[in-house]
C-alpha positions as CSV (number, residue, x, y, z in Angstrom):
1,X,122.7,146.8,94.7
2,X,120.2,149.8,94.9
3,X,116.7,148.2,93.0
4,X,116.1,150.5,89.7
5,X,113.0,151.8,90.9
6,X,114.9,153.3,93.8
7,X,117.9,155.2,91.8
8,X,116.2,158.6,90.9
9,X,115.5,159.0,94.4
10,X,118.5,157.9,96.0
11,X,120.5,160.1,93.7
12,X,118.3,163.5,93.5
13,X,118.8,162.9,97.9
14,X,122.4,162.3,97.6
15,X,123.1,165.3,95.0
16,X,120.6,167.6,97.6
17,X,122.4,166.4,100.6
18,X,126.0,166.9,98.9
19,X,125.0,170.7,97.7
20,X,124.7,171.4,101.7
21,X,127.1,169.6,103.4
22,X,130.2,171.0,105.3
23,X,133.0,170.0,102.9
24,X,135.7,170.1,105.9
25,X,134.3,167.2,107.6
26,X,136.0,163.8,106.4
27,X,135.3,161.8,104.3
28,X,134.2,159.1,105.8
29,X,131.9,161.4,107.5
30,X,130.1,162.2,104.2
31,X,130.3,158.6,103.0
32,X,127.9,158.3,106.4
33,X,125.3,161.2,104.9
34,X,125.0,158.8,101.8
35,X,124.6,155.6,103.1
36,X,121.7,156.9,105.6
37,X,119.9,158.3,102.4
38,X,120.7,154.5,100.6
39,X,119.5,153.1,103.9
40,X,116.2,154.9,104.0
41,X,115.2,154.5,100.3
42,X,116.3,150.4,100.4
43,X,115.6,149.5,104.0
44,X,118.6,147.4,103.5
45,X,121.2,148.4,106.4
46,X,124.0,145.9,105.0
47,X,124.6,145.5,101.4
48,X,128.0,143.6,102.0
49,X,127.5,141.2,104.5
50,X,128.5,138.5,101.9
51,X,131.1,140.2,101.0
52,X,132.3,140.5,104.6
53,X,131.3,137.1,105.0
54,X,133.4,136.0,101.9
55,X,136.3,138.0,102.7
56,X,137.0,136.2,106.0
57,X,136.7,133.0,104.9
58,X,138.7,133.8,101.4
59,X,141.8,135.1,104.5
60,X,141.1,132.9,106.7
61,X,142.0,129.6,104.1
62,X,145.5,131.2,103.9
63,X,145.9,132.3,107.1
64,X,148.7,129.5,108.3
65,X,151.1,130.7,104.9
66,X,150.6,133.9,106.3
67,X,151.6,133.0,109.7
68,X,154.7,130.8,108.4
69,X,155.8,133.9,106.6
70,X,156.5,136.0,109.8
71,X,157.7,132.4,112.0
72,X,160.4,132.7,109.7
73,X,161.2,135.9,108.9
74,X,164.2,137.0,111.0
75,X,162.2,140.2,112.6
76,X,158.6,138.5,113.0
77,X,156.6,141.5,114.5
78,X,158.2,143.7,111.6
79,X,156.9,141.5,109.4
80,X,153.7,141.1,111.2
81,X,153.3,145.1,111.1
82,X,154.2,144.6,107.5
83,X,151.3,142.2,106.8
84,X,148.4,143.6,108.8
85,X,149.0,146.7,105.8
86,X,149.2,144.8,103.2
87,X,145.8,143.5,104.5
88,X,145.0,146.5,103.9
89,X,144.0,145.6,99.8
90,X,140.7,144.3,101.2
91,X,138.4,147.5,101.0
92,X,135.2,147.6,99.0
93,X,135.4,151.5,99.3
94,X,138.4,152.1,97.3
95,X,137.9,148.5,95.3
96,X,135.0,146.3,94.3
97,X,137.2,143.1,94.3
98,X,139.9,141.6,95.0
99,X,142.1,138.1,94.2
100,X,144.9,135.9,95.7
101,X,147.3,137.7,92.8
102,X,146.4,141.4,94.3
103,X,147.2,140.4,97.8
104,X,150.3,137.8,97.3
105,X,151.4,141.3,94.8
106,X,150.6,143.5,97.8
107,X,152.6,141.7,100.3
108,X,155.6,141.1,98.4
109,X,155.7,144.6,97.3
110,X,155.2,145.4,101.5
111,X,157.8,143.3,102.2
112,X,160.1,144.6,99.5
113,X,159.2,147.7,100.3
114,X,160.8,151.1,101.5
115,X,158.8,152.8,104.1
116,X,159.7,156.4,103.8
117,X,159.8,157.9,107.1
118,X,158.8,154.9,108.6
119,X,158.6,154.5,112.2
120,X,158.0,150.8,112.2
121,X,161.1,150.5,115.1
122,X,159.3,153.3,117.0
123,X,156.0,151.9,117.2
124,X,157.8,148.3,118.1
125,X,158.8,150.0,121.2
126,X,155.9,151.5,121.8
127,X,154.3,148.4,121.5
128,X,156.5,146.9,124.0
129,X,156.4,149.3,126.8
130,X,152.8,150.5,126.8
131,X,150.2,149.6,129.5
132,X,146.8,150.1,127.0
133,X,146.9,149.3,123.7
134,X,143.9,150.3,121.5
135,X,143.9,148.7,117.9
136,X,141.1,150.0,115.8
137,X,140.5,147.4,112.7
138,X,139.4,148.5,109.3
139,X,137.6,145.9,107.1
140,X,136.6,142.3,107.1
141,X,139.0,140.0,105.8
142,X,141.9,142.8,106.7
143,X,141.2,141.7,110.6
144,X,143.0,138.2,109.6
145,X,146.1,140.2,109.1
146,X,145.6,142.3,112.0
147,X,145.2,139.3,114.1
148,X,148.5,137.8,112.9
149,X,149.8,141.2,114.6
150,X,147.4,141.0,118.0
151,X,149.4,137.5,118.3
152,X,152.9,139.0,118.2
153,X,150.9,141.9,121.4
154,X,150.8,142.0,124.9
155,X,147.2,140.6,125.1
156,X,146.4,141.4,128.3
157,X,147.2,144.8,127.3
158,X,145.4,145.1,124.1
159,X,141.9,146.4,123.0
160,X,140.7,145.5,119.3
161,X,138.1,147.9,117.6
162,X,135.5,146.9,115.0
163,X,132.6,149.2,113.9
164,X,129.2,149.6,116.0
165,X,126.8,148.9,112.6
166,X,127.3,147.4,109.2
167,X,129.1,150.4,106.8
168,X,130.7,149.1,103.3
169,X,133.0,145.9,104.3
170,X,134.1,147.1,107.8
171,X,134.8,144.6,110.3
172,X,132.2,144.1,113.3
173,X,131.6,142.3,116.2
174,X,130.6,139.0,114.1
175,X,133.7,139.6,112.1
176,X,135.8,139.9,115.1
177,X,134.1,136.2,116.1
178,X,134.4,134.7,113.3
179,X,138.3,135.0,112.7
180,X,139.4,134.4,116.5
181,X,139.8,137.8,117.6
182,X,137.6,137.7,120.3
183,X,139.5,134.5,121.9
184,X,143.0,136.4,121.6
185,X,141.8,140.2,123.3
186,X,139.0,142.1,124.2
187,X,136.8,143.2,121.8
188,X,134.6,146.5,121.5
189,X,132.9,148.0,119.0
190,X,132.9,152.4,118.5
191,X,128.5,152.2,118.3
192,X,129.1,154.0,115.0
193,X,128.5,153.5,111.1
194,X,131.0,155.9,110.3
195,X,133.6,154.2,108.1
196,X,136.4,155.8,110.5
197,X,136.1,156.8,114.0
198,X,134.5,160.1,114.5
199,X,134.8,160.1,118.3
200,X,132.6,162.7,119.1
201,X,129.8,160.1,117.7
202,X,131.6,156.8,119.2
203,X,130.1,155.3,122.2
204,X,130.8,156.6,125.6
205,X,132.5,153.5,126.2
206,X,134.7,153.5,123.4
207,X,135.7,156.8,123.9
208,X,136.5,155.7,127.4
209,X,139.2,153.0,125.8
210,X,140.4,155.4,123.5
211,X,141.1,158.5,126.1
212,X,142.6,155.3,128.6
213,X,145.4,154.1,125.8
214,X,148.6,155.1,125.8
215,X,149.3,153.7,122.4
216,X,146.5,153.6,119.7
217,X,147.1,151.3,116.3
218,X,144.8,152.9,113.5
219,X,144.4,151.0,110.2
220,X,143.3,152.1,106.6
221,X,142.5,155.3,104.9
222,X,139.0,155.8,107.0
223,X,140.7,155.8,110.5
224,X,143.3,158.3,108.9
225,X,141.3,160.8,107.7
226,X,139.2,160.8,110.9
227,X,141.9,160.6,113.7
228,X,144.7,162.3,111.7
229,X,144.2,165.6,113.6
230,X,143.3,164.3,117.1
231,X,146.4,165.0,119.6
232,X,147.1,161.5,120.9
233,X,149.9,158.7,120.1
234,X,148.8,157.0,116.8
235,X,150.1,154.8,114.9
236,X,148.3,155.3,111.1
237,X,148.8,151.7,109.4
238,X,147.8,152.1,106.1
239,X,148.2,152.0,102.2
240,X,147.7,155.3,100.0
241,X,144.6,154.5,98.3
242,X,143.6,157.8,96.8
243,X,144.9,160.9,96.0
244,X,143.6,163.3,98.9
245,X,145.4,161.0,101.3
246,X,148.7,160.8,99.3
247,X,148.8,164.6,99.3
248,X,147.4,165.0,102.7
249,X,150.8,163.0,103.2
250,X,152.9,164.2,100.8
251,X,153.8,160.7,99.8
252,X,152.7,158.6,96.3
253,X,149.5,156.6,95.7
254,X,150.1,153.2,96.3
255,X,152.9,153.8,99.2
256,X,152.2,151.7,102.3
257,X,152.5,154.1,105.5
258,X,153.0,153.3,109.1
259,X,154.2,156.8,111.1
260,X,152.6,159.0,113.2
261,X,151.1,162.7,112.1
262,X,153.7,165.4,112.8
C-alpha cells in the first residue's frame, strides 16, 4: 500500500513519466518505469513479499493432490504442462487475489480444455530431445506448478529462471528455495525487476543460459510480451489475461496457450 501522504506525488511522477514514454516497448517494461517511481517515493522495494510468501505456502499445502492428479492421468507430462498453466491464476498483476475455487476452476477447465493450435506434443518432443533446457518461471506460488513439470524434465538438462529483484508477486531466488526448486535443477536469476525478461537488461550470465538453450519454456503474460519477438525456440505457457495479449494472439480472453510465435 502507497502511504496517503505519498499519492499526489507518486501519481503526478507516474502521469509525467507515462506522457514521455516510448509506447512500443512492453508492457512489462513500463510497469518497470512505475514501480522505480513507487520505489523512490516509499523506499519500500517489495510490497508483496507476504503475498509471495503466502502464495507458496497456500500451493505448497496442495501440492501432493496436485501431483496425484498427473501419477494418474494416462499422459502425465501432458498433464503436468497442463498444470504448470493453470498455475498460471496466481498473478497479482492481472488479480489481487485468489482462492482454492479459482484454481481447482482453472485446472479443470485446463484439463477440459481445447488448446487451439496447441503444440503441447511438439514441445513434449522438444523436451525430450534437447541438450539445454531454459525454463523461465513467472510468479510465486505458480513455481509449485512449474515444479510438478521440472520433475517430469531431464534435470540434468534444465535451467529454472526466477527474477533478479522483488517486482509484483514474481518468483525469486527465496521463492525458488522455498518450494524445492533449487534441490531438483539449477537455479539463476535474470539480475532484473522487469516483470518479463527484457534481455538486453538481464544479467550477462543469464543471457549466457538463454543464447546456450536449445529449448526455452516461457510462462505467463510478462515473459510473452517480452520474448514474443525474439528469434529463438520458445515455448509461451500461458493463460490470456488481458485483452492486448488475446489480440496480439488472435485467440479469446481466458484461453490457456502453449505454442510457439509464428
Amino acid at each position: 500500500m502507497i502511504p496517503e501522504n505519498t499519492r499526489e506525488a507518486v501519481l503526478r511522477d507516474v502521469m509525467k513519466a507515462l506522457s514521455e514514454i516510448d509506447f512500443e516497448i512492453p508492457p512489462p517494461r513500463m510497469a518497470k518505469v512505475i514501480f522505480d517511481i513507487i520505489k523512490k517515493h516509499t523506499g519500500n522495494i517489495d510490497f508483496y513479499a507476504d503475498a509471495r510468501k503466502k502464495s507458496n505456502e497456500y500451493v505448497l499445502q496442495h501440492l501432493d493432490s496436485f501431483r496425484s492428479i498427473i501419477e494418474n492421468s494416462e499422459k502425465p507430462l501432458e498433464t503436468a504442462i497442463k498444470l504448470a498453466i493453470a498455475g498460471n491464476v496466481i498473478d497479482f498483476g492481472a488479480k489481487h487475489d485468489f482462492s482454492d475455487e479459482q484454481i481447482h476452476d482453472n485446472i479443470e477447465a485446463v484439463l477440459s480444455a481445447d488448446f487451439a493450435d496447441s503444440e503441447i506434443d511438439n514441445l513434449i518432443n522438444e523436451i525430450q530431445k534437447a541438450d539445454k533446457i531454459l525454463y523461465i518461471g513467472d510468479n510465486a506460488g505458480e513455481i509449485v506448478f512449474d515444479k510438478l513439470l521440472v520433475e517430469l524434465m531431464p534435470k540434468h538438462k534444465t535451467t529454472f529462471a526466477v527474477r533478479g529483484k522483488p517486482v509484483i508477486n514474481d518468483a525469486l531466488m527465496d521463492d525458488a528455495r522455498t518450494v524445492g526448486m533449487t534441490d531438483l535443477v539449477a537455479v539463476i536469476d535474470n539480475g532484473t525487476d522487469v516483470p518479463g525478461t527484457v534481455l538486453e537488461e538481464s544479467s550477462e550470465a543469464f543471457r549466457k543460459t538463454f543464447k546456450e538453450a536449445d529449448l526455452v519454456i516461457s510462462k505467463g503474460q510478462g515473459n510473452y510480451e517480452t520474448l514474443s519477438n525474439v528469434d529463438k525456440n520458445i515455448f509461451f505457457l500461458l493463460k490470456v489475461k488481458c485483452d492486448v495479449v488475446a489480440r496480439d494472439l488472435e485467440l479469446p480472453k481466458n484461453s490457456f496457450v502453449v505454442g510457439r510465435r509464428h
